[in-house]
Backbone and ligand atoms as CSV (ligand in chain L), in Angstrom:
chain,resi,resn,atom,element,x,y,z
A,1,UNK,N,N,160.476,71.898,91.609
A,1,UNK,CA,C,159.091,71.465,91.866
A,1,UNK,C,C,158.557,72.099,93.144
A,2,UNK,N,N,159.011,72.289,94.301
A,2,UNK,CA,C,159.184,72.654,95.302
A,2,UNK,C,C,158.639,74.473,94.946
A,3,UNK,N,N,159.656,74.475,94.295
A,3,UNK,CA,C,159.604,76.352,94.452
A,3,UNK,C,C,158.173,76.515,93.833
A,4,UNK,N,N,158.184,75.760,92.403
A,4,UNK,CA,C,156.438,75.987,91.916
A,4,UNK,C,C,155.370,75.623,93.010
A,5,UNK,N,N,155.350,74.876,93.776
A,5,UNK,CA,C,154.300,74.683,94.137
A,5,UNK,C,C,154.051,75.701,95.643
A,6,UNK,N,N,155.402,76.379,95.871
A,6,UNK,CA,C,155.679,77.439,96.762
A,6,UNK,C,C,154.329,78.468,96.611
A,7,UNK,N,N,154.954,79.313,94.818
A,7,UNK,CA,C,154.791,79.919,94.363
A,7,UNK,C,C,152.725,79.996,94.232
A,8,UNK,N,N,152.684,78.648,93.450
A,8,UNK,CA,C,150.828,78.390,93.563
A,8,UNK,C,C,150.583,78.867,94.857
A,9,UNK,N,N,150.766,77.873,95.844
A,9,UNK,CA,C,149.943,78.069,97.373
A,9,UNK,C,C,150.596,79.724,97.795
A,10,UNK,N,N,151.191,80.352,97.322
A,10,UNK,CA,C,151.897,82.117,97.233
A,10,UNK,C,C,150.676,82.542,96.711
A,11,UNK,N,N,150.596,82.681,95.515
A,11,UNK,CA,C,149.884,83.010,94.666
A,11,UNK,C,C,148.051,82.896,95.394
A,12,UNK,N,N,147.628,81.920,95.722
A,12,UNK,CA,C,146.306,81.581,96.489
A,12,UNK,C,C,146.087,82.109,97.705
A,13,UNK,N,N,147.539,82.299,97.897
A,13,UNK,CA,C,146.835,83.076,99.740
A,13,UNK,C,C,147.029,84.515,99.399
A,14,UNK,N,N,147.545,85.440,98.169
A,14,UNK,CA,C,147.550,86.638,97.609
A,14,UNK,C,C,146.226,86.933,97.078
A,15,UNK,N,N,145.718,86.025,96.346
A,15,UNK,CA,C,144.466,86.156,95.689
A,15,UNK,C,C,143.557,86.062,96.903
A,16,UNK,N,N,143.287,84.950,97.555
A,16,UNK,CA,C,142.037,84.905,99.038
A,16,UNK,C,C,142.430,86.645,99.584
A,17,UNK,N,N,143.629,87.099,99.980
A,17,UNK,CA,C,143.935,88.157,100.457
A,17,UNK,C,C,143.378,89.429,99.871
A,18,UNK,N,N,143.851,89.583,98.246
A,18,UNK,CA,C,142.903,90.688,97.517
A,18,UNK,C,C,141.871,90.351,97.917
A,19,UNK,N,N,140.840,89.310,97.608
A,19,UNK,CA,C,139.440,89.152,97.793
A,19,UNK,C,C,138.867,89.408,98.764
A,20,UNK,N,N,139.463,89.254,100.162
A,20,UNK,CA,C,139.145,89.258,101.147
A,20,UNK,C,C,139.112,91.138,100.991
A,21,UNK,N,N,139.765,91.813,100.545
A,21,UNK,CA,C,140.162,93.049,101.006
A,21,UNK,C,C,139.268,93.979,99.992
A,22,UNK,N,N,139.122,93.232,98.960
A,22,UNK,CA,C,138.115,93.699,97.628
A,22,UNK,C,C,136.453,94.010,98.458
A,23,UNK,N,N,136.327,92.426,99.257
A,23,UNK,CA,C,134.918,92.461,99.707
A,23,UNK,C,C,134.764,93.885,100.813
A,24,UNK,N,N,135.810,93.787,101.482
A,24,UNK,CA,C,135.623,94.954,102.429
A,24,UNK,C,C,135.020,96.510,101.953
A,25,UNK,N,N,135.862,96.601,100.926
A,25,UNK,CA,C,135.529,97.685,100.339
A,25,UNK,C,C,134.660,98.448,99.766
A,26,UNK,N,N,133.839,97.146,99.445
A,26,UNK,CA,C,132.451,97.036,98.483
A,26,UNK,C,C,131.445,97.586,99.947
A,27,UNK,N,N,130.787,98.471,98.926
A,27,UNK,CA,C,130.048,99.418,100.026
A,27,UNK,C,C,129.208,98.262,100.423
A,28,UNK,N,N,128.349,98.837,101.209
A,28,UNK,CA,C,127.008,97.739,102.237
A,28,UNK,C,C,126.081,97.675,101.130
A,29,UNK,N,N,125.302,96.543,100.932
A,29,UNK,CA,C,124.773,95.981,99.837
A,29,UNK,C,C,123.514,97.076,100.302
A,30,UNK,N,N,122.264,97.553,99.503
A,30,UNK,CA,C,121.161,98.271,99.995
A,30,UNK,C,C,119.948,97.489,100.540
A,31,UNK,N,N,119.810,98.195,101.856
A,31,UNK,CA,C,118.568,97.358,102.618
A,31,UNK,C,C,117.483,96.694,101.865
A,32,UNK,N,N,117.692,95.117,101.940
A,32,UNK,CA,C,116.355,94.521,101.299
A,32,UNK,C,C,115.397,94.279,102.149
A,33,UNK,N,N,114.170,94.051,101.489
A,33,UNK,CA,C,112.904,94.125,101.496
A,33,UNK,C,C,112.576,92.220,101.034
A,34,UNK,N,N,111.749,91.757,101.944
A,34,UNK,CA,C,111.560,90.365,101.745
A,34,UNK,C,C,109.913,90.640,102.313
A,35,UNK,N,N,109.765,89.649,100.770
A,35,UNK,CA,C,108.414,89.192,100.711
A,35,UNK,C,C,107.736,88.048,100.713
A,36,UNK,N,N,106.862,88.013,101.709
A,36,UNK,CA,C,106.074,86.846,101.993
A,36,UNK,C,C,105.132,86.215,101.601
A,37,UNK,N,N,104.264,87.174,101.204
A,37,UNK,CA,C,102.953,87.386,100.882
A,37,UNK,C,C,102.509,87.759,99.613
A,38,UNK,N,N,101.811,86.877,99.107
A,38,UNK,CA,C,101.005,87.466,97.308
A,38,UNK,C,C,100.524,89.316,97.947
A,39,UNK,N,N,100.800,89.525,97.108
A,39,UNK,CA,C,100.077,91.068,96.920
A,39,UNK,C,C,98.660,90.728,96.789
A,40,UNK,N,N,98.139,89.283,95.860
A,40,UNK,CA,C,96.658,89.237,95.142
A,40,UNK,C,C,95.967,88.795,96.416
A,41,UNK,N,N,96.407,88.592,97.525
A,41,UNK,CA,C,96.103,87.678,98.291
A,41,UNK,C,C,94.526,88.546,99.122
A,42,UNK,N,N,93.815,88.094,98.859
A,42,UNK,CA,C,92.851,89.162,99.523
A,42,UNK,C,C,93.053,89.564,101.296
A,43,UNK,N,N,92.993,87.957,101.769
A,43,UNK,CA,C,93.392,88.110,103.242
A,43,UNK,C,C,94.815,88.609,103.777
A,44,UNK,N,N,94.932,89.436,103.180
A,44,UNK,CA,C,96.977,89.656,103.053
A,44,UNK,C,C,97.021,90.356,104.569
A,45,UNK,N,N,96.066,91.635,104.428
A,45,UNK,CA,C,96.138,92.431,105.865
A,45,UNK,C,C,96.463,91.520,106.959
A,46,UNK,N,N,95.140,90.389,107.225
A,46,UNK,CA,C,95.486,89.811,108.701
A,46,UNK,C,C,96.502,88.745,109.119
A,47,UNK,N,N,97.263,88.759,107.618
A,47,UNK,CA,C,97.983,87.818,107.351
A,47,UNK,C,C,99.785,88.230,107.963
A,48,UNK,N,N,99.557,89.581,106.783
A,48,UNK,CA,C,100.995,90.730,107.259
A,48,UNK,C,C,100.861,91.406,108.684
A,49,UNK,N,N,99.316,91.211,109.155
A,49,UNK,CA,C,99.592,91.729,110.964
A,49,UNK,C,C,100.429,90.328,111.521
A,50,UNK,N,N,100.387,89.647,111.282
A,50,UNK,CA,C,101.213,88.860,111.624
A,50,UNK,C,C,102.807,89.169,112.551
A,51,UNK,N,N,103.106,90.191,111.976
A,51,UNK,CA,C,104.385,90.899,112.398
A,51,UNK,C,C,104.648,91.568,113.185
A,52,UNK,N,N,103.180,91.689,113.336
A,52,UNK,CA,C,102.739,93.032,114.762
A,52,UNK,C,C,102.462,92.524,115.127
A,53,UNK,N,N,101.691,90.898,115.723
A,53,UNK,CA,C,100.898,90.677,116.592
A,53,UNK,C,C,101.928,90.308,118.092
A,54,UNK,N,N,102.757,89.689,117.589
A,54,UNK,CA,C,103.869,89.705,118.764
A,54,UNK,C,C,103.756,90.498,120.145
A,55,UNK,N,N,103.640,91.910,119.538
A,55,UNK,CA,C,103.554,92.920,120.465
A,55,UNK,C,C,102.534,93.649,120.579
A,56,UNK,N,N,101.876,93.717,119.655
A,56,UNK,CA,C,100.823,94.362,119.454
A,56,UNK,C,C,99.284,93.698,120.298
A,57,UNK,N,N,99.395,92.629,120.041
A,57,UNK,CA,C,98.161,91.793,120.380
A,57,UNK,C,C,97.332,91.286,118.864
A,58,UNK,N,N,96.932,89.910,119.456
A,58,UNK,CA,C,95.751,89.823,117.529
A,58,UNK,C,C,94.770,90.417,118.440
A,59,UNK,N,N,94.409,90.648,119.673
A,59,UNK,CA,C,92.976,91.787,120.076
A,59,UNK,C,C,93.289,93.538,119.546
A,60,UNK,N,N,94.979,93.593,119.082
A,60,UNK,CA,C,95.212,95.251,119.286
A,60,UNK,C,C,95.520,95.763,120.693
A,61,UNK,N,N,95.477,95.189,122.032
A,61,UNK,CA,C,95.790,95.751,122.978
A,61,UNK,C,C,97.189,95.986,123.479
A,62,UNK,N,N,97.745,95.518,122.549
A,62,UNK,CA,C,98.941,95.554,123.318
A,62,UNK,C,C,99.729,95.228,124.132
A,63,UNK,N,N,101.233,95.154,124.858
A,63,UNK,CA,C,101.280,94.262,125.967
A,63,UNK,C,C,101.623,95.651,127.197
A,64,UNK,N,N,100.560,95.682,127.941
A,64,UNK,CA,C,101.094,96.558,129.027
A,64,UNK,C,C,102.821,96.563,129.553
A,65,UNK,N,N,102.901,97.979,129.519
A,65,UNK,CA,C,104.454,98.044,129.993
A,65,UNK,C,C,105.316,98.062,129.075
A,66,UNK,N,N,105.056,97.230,127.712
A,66,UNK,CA,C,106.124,97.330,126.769
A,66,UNK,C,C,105.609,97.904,125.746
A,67,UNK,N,N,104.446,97.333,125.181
A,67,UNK,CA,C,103.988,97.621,123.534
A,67,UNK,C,C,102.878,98.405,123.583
A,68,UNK,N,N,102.147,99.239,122.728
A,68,UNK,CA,C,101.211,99.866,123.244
A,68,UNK,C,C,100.310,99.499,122.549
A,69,UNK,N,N,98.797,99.666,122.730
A,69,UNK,CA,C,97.970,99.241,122.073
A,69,UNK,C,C,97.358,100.051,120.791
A,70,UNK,N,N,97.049,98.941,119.432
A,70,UNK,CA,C,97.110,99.344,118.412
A,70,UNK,C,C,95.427,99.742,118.330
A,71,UNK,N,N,94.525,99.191,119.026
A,71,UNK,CA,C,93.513,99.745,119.497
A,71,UNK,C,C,92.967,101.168,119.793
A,72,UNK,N,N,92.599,102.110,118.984
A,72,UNK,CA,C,92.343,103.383,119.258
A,72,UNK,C,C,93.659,103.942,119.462
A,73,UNK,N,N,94.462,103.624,118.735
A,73,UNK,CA,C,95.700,104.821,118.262
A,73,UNK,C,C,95.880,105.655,117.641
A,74,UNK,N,N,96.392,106.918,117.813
A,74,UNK,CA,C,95.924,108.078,117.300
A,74,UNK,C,C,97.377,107.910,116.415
A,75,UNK,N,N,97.970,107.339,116.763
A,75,UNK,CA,C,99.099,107.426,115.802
A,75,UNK,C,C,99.336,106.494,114.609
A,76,UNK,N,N,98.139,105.934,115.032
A,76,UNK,CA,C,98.063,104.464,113.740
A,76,UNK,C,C,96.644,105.035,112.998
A,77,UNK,N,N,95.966,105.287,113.858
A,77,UNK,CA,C,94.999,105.986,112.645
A,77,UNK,C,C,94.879,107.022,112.310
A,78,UNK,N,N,95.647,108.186,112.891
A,78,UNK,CA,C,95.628,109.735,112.128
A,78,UNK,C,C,96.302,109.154,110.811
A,79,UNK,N,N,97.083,110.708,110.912
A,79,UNK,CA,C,97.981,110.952,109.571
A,79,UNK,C,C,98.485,109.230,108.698
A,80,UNK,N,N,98.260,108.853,107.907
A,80,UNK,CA,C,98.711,107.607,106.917
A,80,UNK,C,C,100.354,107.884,107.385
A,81,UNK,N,N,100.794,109.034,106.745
A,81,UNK,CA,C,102.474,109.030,106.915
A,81,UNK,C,C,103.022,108.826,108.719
A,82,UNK,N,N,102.444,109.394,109.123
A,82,UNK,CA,C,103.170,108.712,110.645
A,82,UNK,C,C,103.280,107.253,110.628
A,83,UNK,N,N,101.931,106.955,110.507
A,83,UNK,CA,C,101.993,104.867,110.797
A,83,UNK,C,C,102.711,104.872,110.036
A,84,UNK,N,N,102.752,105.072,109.024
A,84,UNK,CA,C,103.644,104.104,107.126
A,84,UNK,C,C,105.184,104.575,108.387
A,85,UNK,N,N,105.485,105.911,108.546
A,85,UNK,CA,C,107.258,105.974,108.977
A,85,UNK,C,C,107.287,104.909,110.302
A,86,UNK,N,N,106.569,105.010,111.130
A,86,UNK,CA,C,106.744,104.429,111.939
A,86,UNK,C,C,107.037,102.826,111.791
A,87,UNK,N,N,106.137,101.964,110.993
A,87,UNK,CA,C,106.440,100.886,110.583
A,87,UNK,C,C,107.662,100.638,109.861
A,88,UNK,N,N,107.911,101.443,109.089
A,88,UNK,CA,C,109.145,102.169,108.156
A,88,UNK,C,C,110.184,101.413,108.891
A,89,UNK,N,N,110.479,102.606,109.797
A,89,UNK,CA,C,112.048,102.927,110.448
A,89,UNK,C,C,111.674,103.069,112.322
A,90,UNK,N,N,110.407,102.530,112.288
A,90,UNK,CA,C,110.370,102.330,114.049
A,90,UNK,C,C,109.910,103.594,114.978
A,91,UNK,N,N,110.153,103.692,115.978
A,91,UNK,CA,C,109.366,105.002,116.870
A,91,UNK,C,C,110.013,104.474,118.367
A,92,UNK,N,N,110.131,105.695,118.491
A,92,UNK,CA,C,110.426,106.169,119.889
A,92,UNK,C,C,110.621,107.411,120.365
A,93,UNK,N,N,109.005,107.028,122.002
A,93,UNK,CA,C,108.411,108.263,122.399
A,93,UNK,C,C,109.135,107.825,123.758
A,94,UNK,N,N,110.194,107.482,123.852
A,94,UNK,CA,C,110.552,106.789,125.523
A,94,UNK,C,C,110.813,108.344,126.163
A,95,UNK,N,N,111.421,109.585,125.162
A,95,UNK,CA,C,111.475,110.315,126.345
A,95,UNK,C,C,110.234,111.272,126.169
A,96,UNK,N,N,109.074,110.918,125.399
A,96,UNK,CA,C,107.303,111.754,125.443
A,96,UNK,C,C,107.067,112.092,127.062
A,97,UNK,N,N,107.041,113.046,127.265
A,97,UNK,CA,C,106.836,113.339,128.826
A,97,UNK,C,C,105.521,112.717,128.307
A,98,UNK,N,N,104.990,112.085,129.768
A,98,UNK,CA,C,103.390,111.334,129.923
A,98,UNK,C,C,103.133,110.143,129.449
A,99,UNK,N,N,104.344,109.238,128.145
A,99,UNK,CA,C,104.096,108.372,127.852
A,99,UNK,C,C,103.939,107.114,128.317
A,100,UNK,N,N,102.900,106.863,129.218
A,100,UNK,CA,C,103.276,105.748,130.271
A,100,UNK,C,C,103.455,104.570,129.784
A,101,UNK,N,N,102.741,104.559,128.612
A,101,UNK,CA,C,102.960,102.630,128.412
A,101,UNK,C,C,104.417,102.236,127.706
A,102,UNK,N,N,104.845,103.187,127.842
A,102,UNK,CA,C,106.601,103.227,126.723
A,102,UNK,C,C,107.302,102.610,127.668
A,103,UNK,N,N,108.205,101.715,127.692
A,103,UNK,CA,C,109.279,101.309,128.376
A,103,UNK,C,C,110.298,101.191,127.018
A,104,UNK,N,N,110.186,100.676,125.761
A,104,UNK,CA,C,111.237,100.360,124.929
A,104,UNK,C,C,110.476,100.730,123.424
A,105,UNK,N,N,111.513,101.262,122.374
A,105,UNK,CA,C,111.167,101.596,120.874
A,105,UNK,C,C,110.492,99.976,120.691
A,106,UNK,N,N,110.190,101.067,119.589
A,106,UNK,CA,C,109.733,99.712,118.198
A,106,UNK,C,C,111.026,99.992,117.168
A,107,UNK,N,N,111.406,98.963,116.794
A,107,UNK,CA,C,112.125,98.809,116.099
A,107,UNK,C,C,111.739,98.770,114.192
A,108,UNK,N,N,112.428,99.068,113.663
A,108,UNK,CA,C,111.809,98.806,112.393
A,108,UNK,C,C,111.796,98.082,111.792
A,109,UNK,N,N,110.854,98.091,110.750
A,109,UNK,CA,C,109.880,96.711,109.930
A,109,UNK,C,C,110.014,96.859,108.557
A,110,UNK,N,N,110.864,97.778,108.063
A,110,UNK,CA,C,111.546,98.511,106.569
A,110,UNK,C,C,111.797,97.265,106.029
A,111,UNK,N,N,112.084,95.900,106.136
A,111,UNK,CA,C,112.449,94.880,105.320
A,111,UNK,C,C,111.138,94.304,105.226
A,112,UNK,N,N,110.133,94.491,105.458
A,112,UNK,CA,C,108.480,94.373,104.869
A,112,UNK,C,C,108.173,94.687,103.219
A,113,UNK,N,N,107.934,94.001,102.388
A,113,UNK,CA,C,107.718,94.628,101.316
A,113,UNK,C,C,106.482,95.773,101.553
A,114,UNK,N,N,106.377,96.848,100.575
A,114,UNK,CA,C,105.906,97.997,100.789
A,114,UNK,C,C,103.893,97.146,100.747
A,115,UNK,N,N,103.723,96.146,99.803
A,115,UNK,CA,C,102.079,95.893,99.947
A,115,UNK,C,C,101.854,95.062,101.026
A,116,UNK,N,N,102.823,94.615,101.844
A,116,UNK,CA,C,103.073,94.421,102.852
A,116,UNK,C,C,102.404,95.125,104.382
A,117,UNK,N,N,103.268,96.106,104.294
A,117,UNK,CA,C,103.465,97.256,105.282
A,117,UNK,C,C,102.103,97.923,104.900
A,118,UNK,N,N,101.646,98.020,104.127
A,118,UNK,CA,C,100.483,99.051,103.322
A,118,UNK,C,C,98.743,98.015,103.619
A,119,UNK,N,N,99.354,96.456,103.943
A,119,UNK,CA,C,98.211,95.553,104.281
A,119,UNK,C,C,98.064,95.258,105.202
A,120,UNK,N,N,99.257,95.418,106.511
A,120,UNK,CA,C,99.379,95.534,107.664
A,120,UNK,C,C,98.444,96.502,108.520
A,121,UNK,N,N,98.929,97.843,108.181
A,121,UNK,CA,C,98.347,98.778,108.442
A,121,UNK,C,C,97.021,99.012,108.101
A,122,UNK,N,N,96.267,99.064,106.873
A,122,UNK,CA,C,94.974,99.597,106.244
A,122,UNK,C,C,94.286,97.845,107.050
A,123,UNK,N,N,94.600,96.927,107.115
A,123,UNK,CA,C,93.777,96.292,108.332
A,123,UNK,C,C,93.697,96.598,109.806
A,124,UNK,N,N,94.742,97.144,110.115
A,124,UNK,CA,C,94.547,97.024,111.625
A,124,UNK,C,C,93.915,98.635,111.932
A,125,UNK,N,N,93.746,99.279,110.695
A,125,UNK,CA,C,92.868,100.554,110.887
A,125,UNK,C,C,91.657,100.360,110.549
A,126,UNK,N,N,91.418,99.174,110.322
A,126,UNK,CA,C,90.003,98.701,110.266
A,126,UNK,C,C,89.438,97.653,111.461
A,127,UNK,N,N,90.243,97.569,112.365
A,127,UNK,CA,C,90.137,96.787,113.161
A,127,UNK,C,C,89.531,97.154,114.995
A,128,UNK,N,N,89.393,96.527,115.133
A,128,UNK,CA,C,89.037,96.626,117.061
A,128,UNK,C,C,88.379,98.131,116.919
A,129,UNK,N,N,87.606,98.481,116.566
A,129,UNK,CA,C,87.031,99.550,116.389
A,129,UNK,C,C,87.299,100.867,115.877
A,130,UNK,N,N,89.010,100.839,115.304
A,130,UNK,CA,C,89.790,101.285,114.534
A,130,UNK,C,C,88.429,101.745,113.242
A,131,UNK,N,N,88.240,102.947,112.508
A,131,UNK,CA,C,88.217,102.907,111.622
A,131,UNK,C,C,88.788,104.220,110.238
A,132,UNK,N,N,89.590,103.786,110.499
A,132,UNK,CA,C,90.464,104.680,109.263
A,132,UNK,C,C,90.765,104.318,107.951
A,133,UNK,N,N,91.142,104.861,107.086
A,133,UNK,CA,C,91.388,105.058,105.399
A,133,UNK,C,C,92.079,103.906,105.328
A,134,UNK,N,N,92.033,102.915,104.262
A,134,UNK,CA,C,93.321,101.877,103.759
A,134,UNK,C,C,94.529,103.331,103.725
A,135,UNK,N,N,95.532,102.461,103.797
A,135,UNK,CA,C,96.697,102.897,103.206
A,135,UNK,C,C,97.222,101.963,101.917
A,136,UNK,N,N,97.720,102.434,101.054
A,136,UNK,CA,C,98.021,102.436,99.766
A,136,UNK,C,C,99.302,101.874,99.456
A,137,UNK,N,N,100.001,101.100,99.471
A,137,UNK,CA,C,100.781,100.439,98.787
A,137,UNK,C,C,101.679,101.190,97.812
A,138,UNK,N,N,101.486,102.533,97.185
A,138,UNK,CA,C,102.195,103.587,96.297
A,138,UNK,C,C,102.153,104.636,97.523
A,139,UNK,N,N,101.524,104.884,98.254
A,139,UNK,CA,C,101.810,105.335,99.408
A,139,UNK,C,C,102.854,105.217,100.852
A,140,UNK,N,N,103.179,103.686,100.598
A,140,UNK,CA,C,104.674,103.421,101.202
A,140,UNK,C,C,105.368,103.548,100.557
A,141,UNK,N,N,105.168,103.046,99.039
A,141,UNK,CA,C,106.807,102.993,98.228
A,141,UNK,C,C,107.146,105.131,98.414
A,142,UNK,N,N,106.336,105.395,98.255
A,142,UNK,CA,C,106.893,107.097,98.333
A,142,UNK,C,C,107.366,107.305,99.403
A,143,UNK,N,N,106.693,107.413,100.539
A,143,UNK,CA,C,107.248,107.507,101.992
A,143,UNK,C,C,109.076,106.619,101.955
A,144,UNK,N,N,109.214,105.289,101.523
A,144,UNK,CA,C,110.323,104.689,101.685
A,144,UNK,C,C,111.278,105.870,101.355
A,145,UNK,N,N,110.616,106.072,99.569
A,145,UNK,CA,C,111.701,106.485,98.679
A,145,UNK,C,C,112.490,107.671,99.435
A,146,UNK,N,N,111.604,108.728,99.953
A,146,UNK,CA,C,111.705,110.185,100.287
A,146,UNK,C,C,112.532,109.912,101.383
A,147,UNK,N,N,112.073,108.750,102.475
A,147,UNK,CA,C,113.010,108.717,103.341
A,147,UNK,C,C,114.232,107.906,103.174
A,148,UNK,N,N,114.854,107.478,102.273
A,148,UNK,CA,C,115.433,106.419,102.363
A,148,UNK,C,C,116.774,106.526,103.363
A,149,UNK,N,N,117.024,107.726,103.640
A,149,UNK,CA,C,118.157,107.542,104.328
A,149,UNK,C,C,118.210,107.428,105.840
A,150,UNK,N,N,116.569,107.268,105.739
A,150,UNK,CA,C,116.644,107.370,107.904
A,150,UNK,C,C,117.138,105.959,108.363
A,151,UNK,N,N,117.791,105.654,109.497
A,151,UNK,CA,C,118.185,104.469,109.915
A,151,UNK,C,C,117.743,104.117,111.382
A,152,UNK,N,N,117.425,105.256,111.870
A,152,UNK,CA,C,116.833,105.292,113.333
A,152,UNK,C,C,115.533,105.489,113.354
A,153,UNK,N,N,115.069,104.942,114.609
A,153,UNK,CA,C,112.944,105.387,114.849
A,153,UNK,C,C,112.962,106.746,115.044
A,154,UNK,N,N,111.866,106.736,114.803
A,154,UNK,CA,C,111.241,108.415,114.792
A,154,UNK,C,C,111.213,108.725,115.628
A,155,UNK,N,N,111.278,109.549,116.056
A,155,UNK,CA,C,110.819,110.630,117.587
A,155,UNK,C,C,108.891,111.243,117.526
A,156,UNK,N,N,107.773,111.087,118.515
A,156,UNK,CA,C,107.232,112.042,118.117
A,156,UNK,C,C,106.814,113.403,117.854
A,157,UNK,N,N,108.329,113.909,118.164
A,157,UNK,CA,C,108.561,115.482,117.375
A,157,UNK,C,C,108.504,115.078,115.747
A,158,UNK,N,N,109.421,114.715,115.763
A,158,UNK,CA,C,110.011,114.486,114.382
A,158,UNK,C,C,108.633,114.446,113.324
A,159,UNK,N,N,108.162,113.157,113.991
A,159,UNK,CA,C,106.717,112.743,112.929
A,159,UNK,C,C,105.911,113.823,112.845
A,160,UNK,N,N,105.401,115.039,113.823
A,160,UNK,CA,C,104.722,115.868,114.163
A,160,UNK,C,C,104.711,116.684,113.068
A,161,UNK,N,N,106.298,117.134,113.483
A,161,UNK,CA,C,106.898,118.504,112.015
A,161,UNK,C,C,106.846,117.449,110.621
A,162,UNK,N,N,106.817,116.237,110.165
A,162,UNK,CA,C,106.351,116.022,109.400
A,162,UNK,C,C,105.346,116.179,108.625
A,163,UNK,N,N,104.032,115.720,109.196
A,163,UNK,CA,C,102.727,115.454,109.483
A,163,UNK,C,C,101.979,116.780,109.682
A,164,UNK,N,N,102.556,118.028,110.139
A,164,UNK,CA,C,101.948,119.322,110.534
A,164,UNK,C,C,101.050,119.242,111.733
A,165,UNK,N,N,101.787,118.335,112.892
A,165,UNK,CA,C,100.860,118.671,113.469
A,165,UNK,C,C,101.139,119.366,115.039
A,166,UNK,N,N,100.552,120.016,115.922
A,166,UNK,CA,C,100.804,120.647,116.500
A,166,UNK,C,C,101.597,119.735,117.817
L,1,HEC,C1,C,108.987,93.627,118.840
L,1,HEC,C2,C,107.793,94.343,119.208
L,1,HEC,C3,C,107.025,95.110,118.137
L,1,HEC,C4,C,106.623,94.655,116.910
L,1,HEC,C5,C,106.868,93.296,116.274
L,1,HEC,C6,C,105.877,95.746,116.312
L,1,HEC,N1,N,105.839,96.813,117.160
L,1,HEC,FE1,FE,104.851,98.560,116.841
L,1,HEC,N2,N,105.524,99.254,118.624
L,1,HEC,C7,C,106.293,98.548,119.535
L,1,HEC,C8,C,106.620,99.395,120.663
L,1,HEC,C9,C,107.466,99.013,121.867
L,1,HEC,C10,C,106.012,100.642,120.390
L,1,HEC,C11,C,106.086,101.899,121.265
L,1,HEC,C12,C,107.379,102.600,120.991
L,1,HEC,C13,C,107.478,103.878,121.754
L,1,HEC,O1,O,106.402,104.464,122.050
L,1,HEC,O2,O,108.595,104.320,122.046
L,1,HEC,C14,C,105.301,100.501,119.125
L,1,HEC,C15,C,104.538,101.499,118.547
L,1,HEC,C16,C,103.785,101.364,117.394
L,1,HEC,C17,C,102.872,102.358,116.862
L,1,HEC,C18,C,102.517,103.668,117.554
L,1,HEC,C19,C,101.348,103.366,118.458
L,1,HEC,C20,C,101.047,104.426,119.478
L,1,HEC,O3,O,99.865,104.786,119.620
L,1,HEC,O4,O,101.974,104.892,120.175
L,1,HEC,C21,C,102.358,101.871,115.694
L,1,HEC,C22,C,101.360,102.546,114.759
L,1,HEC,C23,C,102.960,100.569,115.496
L,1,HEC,N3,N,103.815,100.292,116.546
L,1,HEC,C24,C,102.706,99.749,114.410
L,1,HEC,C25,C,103.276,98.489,114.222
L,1,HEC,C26,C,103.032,97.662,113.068
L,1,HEC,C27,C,102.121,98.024,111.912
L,1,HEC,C28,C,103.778,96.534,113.237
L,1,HEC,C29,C,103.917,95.362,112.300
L,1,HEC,C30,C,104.328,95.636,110.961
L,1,HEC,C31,C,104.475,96.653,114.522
L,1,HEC,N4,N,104.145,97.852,115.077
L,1,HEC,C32,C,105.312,95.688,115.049
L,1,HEC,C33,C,106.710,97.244,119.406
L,1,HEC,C34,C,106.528,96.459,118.283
């Protein structure tokens, strides 16, 4: 009786052991995307700035010293694909000779669903005197797709030679 019941509690700490060693193995599950927000939702934009306002400001100004202001940004309202990567997978101009208001990246916001990220943006380019193009919602999911393998913020070299710009 003894030896069987050896054998079970044997047997259970072999099995927890495979399992334990099974899970390891199993590659990293793929970055999800969590959604908050109806897509139908009309007010979705000032809803998904929500995520930015932290740092950003709900005026767009930004917080001196750390965050910069989303207010007359050339990088939020030029090129669609810079903002979309940047929100993406984050940005950092900490070593931009001249960048004064930089002290720390932005980190990325890639677990935004894409009508999300796409309602975020096409509001706050309509905003504080911002006025630029919506961005498109099939316009992030492409940007994601193409990039999917970046894991770090952008540089603004990087976005530049993207974007074509000088
Ligand atoms: C935790 C703070 C934080 C949050 C939240 C945040 N950002 Fe940022 N963001 C930053 C910082 C810091 C920078 C500047 C990074 C740098 O220049 O190195 C930045 C830069 C930017 C820029 C470039 C602006 C410029 O002119 O340099 C854009 C566009 C931007 N963020 C959009 C967004 C959007 C859209 C969201 C919400 C989905 C968001 N950010 C959420 C901190 C944040």
């Amino acid at each position: 009786m003894t030896a069987w019941r050896l054998l079970v509690a044997g047997l259970c700490v072999a099995a927890l052991a495979l399992g334990g060693w099974l899970a390891m193995q199993a590659p990293a599950p793929p970055a999800t995307t969590i959604s908050i927000w109806d897509p139908a939702d009309p007010d979705l934009g000032r809803k998904a700035y929500a995520m930015c306002q932290g740092c950003h400001g709900l005026d767009g100004r930004g917080v001196p010293g750390y965050a910069p202001a989303l207010a007359g940004s050339r990088w939020l309202t030029g090129d669609p694909r810079a903002a979309t990567l940047i929100t993406l997978h984050g940005f950092d101009a900490t070593s931009e000779p001249g960048a004064a208001y930089v002290s720390s990246r932005m980190l990325a916001h890639g677990q935004l669903a894409d009508h999300e990220i796409a309602a975020a943006l096409s509001w706050s380019r309509g905003q504080w005197g911002n006025n630029a193009p919506a961005i498109t919602r099939e316009q992030v999911t492409a940007l994601r797709a193409r990039f999917a393998s970046r894991s770090t913020p952008w540089s603004p070299a990087e976005l530049r030679a993207i974007i074509g710009a000088p």
